[in-house]
C-alpha positions as CSV (number, residue, x, y, z in Angstrom):
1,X,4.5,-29.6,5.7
2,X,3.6,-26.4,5.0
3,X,4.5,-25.1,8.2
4,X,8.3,-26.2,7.9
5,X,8.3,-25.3,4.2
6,X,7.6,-21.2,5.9
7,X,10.4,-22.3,8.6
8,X,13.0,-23.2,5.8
9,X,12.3,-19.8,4.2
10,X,12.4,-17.8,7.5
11,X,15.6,-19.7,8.2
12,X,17.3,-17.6,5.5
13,X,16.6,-14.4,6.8
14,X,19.3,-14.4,9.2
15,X,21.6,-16.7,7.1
16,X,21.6,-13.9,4.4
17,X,23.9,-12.5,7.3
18,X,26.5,-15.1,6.4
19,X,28.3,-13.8,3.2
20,X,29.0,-10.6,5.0
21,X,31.5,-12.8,7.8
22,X,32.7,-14.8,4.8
23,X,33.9,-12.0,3.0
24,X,35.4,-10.2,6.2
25,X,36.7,-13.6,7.5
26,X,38.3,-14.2,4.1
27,X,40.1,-11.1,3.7
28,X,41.5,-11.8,7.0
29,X,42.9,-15.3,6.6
30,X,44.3,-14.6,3.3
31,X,45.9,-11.7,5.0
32,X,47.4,-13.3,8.2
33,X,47.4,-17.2,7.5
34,X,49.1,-18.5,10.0
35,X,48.8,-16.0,13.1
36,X,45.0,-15.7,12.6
37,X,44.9,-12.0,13.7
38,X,48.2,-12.5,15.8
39,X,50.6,-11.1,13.2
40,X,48.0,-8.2,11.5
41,X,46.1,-5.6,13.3
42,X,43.5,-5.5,10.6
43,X,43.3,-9.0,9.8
44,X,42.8,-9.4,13.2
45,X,39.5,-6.5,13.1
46,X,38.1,-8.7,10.0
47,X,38.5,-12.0,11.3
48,X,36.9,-10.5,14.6
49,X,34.4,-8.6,12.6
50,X,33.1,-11.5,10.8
51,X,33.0,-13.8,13.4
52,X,30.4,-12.1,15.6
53,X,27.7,-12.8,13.0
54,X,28.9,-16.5,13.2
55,X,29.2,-16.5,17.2
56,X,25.8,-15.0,17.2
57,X,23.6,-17.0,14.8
58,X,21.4,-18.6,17.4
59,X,20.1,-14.9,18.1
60,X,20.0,-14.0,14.4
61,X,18.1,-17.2,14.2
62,X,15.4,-16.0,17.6
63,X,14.9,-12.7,15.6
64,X,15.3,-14.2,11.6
65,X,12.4,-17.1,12.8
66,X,9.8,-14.9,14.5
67,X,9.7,-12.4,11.9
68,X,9.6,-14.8,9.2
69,X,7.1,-17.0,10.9
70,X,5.1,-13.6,11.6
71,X,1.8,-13.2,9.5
72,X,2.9,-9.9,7.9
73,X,6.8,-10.3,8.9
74,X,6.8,-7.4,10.9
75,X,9.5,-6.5,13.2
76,X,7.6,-6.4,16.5
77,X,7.8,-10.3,16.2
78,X,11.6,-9.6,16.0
79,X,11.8,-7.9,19.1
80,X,9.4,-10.3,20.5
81,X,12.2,-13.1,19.2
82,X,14.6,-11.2,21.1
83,X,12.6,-11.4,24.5
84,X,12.1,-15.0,24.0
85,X,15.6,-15.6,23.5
86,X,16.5,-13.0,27.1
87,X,14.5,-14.9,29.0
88,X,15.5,-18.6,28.1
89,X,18.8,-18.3,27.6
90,X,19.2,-16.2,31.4
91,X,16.5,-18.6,33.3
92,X,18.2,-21.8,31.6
93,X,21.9,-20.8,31.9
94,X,24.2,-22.7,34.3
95,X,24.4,-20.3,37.2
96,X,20.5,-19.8,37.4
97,X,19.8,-23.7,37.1
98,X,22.6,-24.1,40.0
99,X,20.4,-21.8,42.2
100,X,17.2,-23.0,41.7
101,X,18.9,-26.2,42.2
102,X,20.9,-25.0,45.2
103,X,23.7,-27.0,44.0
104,X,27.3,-26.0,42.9
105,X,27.8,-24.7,39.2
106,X,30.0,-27.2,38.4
107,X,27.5,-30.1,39.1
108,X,25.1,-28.6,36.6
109,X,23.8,-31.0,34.0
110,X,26.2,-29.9,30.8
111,X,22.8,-29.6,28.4
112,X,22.7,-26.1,30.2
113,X,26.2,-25.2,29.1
114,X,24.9,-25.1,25.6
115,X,21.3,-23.3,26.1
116,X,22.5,-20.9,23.6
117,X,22.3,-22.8,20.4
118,X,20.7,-22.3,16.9
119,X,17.7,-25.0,18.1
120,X,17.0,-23.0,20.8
121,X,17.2,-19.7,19.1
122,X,14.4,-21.5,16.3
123,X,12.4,-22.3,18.7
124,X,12.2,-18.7,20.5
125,X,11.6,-17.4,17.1
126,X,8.6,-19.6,17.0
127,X,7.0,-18.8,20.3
128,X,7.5,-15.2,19.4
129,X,5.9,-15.5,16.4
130,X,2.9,-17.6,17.5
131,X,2.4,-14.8,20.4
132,X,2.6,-12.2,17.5
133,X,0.2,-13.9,15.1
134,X,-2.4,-14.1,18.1
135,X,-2.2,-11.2,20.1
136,X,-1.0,-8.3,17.7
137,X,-4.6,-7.2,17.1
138,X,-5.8,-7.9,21.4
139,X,-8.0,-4.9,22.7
140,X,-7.7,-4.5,26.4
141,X,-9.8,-1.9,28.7
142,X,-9.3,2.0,28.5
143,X,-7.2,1.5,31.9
144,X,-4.5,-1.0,30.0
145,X,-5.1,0.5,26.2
146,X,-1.6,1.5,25.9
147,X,-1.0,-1.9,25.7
148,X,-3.1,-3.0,23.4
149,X,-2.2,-4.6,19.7
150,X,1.2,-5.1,18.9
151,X,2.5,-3.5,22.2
152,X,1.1,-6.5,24.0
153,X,3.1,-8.7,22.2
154,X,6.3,-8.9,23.5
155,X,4.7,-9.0,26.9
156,X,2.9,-12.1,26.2
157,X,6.1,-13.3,24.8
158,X,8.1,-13.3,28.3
159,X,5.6,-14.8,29.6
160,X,5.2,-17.7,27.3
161,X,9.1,-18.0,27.5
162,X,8.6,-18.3,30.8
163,X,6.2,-21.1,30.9
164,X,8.3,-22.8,28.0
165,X,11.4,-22.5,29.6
166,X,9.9,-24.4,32.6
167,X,9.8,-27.4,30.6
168,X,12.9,-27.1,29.0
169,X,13.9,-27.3,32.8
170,X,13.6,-30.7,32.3
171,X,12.9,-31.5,28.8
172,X,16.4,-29.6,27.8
173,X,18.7,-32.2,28.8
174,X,16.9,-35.3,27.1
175,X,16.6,-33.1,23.9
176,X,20.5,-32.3,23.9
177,X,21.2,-36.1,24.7
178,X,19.5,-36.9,21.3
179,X,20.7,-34.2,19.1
180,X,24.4,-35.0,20.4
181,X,23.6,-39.4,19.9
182,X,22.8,-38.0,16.4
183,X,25.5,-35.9,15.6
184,X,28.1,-38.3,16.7
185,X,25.7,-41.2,14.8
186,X,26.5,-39.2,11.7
187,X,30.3,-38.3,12.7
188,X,30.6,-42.1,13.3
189,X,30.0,-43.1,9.7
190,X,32.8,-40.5,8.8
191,X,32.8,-40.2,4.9
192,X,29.6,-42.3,4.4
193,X,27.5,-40.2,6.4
194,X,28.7,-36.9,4.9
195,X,27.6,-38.8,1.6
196,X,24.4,-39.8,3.4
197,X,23.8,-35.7,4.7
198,X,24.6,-34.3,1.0
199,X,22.2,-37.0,-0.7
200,X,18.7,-36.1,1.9
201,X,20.6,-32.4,1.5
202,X,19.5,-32.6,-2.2
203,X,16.4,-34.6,-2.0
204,X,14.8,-32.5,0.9
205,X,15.0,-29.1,-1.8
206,X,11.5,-29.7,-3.2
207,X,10.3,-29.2,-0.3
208,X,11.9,-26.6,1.0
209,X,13.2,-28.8,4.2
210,X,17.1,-28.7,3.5
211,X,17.6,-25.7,5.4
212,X,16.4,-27.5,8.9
213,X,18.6,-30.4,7.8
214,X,21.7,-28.1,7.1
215,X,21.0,-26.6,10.9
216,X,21.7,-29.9,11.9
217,X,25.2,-30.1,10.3
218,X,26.5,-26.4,9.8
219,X,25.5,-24.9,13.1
220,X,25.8,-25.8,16.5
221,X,22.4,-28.0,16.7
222,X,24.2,-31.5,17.5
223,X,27.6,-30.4,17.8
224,X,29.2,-30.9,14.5
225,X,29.0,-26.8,13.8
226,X,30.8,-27.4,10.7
227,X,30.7,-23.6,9.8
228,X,31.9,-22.2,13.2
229,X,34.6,-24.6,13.8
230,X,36.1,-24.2,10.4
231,X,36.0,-20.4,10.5
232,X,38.1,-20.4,14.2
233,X,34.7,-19.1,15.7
234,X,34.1,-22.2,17.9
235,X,36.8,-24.4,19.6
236,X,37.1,-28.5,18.5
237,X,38.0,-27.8,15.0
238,X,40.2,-30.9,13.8
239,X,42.3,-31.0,10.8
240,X,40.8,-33.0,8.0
241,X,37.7,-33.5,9.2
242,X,36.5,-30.1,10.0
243,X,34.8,-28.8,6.4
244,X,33.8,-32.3,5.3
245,X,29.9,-31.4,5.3
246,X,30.7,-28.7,2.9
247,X,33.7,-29.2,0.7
248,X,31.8,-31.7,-1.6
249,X,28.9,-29.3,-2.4
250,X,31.9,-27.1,-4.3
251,X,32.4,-29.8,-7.1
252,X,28.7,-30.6,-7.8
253,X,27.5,-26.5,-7.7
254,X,30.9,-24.9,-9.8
255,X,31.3,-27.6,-12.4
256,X,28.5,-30.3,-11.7
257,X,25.3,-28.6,-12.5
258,X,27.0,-26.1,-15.1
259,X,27.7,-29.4,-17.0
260,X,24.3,-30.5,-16.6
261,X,23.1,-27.3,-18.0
262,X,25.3,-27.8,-20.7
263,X,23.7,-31.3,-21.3
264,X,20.2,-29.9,-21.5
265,X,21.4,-27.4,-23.8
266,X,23.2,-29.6,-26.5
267,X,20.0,-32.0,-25.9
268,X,17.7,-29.2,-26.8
269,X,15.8,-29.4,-29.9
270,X,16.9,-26.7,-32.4
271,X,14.0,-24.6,-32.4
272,X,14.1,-24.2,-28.7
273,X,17.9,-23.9,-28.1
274,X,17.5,-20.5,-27.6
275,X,14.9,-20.0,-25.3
276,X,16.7,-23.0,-23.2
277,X,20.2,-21.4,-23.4
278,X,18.3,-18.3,-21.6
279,X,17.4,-20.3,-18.8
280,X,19.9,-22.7,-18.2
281,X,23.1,-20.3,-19.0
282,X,22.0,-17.7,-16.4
283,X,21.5,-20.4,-13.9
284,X,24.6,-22.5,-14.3
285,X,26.2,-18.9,-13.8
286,X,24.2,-18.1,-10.2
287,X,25.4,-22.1,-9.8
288,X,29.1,-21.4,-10.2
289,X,29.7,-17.9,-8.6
290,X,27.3,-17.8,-5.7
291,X,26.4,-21.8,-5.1
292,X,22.8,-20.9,-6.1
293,X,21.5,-24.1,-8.0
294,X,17.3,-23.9,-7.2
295,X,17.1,-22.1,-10.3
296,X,18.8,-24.7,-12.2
297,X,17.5,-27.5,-10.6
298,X,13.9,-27.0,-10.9
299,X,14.4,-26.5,-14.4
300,X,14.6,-30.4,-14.8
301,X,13.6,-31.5,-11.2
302,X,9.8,-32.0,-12.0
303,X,10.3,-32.1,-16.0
304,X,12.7,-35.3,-15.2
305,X,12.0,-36.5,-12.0
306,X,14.5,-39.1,-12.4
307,X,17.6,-37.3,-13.6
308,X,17.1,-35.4,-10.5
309,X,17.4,-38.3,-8.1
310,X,20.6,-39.2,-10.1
311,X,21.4,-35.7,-9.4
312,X,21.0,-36.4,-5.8
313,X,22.9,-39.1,-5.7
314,X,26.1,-38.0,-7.7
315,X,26.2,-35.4,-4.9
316,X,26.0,-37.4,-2.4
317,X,29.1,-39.1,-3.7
318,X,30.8,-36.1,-4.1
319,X,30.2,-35.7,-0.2
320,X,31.7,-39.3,0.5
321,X,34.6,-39.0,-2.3
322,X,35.9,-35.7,-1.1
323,X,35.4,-36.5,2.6
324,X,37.7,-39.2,2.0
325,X,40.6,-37.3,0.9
326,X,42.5,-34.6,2.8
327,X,40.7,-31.6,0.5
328,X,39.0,-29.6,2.8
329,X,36.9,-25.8,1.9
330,X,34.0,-24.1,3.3
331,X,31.5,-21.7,3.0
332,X,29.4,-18.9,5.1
333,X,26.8,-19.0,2.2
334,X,27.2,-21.7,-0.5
335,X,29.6,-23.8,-2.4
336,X,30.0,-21.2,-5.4
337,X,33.2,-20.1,-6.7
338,X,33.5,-16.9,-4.0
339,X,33.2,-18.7,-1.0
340,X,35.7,-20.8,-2.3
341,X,38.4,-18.4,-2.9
342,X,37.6,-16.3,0.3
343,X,38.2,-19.9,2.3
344,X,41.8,-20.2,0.9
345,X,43.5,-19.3,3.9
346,X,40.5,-20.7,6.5
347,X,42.3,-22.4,9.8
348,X,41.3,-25.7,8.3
349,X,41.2,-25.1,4.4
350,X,43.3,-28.2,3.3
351,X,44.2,-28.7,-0.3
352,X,41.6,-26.3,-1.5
353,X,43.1,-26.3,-4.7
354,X,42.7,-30.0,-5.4
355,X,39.0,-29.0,-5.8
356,X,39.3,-27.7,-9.0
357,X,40.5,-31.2,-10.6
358,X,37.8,-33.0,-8.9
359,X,35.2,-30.7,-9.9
360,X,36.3,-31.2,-13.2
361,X,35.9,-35.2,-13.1
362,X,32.6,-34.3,-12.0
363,X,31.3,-32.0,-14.2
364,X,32.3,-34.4,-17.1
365,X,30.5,-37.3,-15.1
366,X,27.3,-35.0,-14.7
367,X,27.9,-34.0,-18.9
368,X,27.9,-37.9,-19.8
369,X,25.1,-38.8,-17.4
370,X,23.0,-36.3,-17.7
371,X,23.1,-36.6,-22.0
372,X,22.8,-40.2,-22.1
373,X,19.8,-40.4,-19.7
374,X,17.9,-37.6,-21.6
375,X,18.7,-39.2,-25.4
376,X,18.0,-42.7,-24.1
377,X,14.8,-42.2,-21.8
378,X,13.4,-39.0,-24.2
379,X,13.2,-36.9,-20.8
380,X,11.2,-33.6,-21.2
381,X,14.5,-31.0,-20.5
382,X,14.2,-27.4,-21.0
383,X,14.2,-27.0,-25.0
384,X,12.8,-30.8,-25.5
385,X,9.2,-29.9,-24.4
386,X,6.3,-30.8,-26.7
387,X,6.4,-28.3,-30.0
388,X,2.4,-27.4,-28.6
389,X,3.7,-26.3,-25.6
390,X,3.5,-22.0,-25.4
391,X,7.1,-20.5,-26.4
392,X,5.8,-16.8,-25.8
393,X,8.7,-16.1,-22.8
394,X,9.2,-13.6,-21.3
395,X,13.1,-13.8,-20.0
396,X,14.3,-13.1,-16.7
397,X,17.2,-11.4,-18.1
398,X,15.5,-8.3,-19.8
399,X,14.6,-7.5,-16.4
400,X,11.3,-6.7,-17.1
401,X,9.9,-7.8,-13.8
402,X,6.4,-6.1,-14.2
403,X,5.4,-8.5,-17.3
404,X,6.9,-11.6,-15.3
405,X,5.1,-10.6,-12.4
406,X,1.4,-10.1,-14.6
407,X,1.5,-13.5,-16.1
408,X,2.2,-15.5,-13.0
409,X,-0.5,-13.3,-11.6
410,X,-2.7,-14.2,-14.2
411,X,-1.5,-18.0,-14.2
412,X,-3.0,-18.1,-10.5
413,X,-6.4,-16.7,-11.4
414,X,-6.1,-13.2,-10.6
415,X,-5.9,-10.8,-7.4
416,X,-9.0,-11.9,-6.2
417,X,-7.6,-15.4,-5.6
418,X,-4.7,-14.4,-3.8
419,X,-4.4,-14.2,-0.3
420,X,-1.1,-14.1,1.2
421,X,2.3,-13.1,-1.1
422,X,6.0,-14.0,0.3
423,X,8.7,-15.0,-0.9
424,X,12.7,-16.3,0.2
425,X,15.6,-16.5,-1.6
426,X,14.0,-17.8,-4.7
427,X,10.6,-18.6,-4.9
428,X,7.7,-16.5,-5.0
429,X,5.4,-18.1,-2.3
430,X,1.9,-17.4,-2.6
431,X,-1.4,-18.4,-0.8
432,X,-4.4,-18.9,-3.0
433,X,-8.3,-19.7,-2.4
434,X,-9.1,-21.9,-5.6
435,X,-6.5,-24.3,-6.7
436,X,-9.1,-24.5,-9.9
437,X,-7.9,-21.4,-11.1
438,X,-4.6,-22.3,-11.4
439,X,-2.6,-22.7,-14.7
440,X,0.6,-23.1,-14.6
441,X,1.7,-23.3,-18.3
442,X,0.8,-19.7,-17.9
443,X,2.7,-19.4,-15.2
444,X,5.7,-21.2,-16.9
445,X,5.3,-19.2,-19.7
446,X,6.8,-16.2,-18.4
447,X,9.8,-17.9,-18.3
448,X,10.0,-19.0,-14.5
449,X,12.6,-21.9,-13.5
450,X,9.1,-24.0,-12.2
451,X,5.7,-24.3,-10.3
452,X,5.3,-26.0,-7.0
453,X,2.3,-26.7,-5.6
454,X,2.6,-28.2,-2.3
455,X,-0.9,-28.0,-0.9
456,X,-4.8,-27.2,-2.5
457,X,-3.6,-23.1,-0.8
458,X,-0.2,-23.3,-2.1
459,X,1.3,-22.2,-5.1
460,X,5.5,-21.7,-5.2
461,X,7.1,-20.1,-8.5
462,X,10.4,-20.6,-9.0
463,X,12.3,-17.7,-10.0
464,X,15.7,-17.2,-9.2
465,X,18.0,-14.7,-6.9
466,X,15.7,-11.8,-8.7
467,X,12.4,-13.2,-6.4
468,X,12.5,-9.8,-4.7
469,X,11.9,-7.6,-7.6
470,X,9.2,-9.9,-9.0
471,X,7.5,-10.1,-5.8
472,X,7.4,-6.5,-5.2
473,X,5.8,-5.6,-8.7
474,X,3.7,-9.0,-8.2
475,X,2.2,-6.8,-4.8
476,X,1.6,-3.5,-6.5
477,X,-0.2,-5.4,-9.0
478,X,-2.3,-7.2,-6.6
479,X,-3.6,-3.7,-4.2
């Protein structure tokens, strides 16, 4: 577990890439429509622009993987990624295989036709990284010393690539057979299974899995490439289903969750409305602009349990409802309010607008459900904890990332407990030797979204889009 839950976070690194092509590939569509480049000579730069980040995600996902896998995420493990990725993708392509085979190129199993995927640029980030995290401190001879340490690496890397391409000789075409019965599984069900995807989309957040299972549905892993196809990047795009593992997040994230956060707040006790309207506002914002929702979500998802599996499973029919109809938007990054508007003009955008009406019906289904669960079942919500509980906060919004980052580091018993320090989009992951000497009211106290602990070494803090700033002050604090 704890090895995917590093994967999902390294995953991010190159999909941070992804709001830069939505933003050129926006400005593009909204400025040529119709010809998609044909009729503008700088739509068609941006559209082009942006969609060599898309076409090239399974390298950004080679180098992204290995350095986020890496022990101290440095970039020799990228470069190493890179190698790993040379070497497969040449050895494995068609016109190699049909030598090696000594048959024509057009007899070539078609598994090899699509070598160059996001699963197989993961899983060269991976042997990269395991060759880094092994051999970047290896001593050889005076004669050899020049490659010694990190040097070595990428080395070792080609030839593990080698050896691993060898059995994704044969392997390959088995493992492409199954990814592609499972993608067309899922197609099959057609609105149900984009209900099914959103609901395990949801569910899979605490532990920080959702990002293999959106691999699965956004990128090229089993075919459906949702993303690619509904920029133009990749050919099959079809008109009304193209978008549908997407355009439901948009009602849930702009209007859902706000409305939940407005629930919490109104269900606040008085004394505490305050200090919960600090949290939950700022969140609901990140939630409606950007499609952030972590930082909202874990303010209830381990307070109330429950309310979040209703959570889940109002999203996931927000998946199935809107797959249903012709309303079709995507995203490079998430379903917030940006990505929405930059998708307008997207090849397959379809009744975008309509969105806004639906989101609405949902957000006053979240509003209803959300406050009558809380009343009825007296659910612990930010601003309805136990009066004992410590309301000495420190908020996120003063900025004052030094005092946020001394309390957490005093909630997890000190320097001297902690061993490794990372973090991803918006947690804080840290490695710890005594799970004793945690306390994570203190923790909570400095006004942190929540505490994860998923193992006795383990400690996640929840903080929000601003994880960098804390987690740089949090490792000046701990030389």
């Amino acid at each position: 577990m704890k090895y995917l839950q590093r994967l999902g976070k390294s995953l991010m690194l190159p999909v941070a890439c992804l709001p830069v092509a939505a933003i050129l590939q926006g400005i593009g569509y909204w400025l040529d429509p119709s010809g998609w480049g044909a009729n503008s000579v700088v739509a068609a730069f941006l559209l082009k622009a942006g969609g060599v980040l898309i076409d090239q995600m399974a390298i950004l996902f080679a180098i992204g993987v290995a350095v986020g896998m890496s022990d101290d995420n440095d970039g020799t493990a990228g470069l190493a990624g890179l190698v790993s990725w040379l070497m497969t993708t040449t050895i494995l392509s068609p016109p190699v295989v049909a030598m090696l085979l000594k048959i024509e190129e057009d007899a070539v199993n078609p598994a090899f036709g699509k070598i160059q995927t996001q699963f197989i640029g993961i899983l060269c980030g991976l042997i990269a990284a395991g060759c880094y995290n092994k051999f970047k401190s290896t001593k050889l001879p005076d004669a050899f010393s020049f490659f010694s340490g990190k040097r070595c690496v990428a080395i070792v890397t080609a030839g593990a690539s080698i050896v691993s391409s060898l059995i994704l000789f044969f392997a390959w075409p088995v493992i492409y057979g199954a990814l592609m019965r499972f993608g067309e599984f899922i197609m099959n069900l057609g609105a149900f299974g984009a209900g099914l995807y959103g609901f395990f989309n949801r569910l899979l957040i605490p532990f920080g899995l959702h990002h293999a299972l959106n691999s699965v549905f956004w990128f090229d892993v089993a075919g459906i490439n949702d993303i690619g196809k509904f920029w133009g990047t990749m050919e099959g795009g079809i008109l009304g289903q193209t978008g549908m593992y997407m355009s439901g997040f948009f009602p849930v994230m702009m209007f859902g969750l706000p409305a939940a956060a407005l629930a919490m707040y109104h269900t606040a006790k008085d004394n505490k409305k305050k200090i919960a309207a600090g949290l939950l506002f700022s969140a609901a914002i990140a939630s409606f602009f950007n499609g952030v929702t972590e930082p909202l979500e874990f303010s209830f998802m381990f307070l109330a349990p429950a309310l979040y599996g209703i959570h889940a499973v109002l999203t996931g029919i927000s998946m199935a409802v809107v797959a249903l109809l012709p309303v079709r938007a995507g995203f490079n990054f998430s379903a917030g309010l940006v990505d929405w508007v930059l998708s307008f003009k997207a090849p397959f955008a379809e009744n975008s607008i309509m969105l806004i009406p639906i989101g609405i019906v949902v957000g006053i289904i979240y509003y209803i459900v959300f406050r009558i669960v809380i009343v009825k079942f007296n659910l612990k919500t930010p601003g309805r904890e136990d009066d004992d509980m410590d309301e000495t906060k420190v908020q996120l919004a003063n900025d004052d990332f030094t005092a946020i980052a001394q309390i957490v580091l005093e909630g997890v018993g000190g320097k001297e407990n902690v061993t490794s320090i990372d973090n991803c989009i918006t947690r804080l992951r840290l490695e710890i030797k005594d799970y004793t000497a945690v306390d994570e009211k203190k923790i909570k106290s400095a006004g942190v979204a929540g505490v994860i602990r998923p193992s006795k070494t383990a400690v996640q803090v929840i903080i929000g889009t601003k994880v960098q700033f804390v987690a740089d002050e949090f490792k000046k604090l701990c030389k």
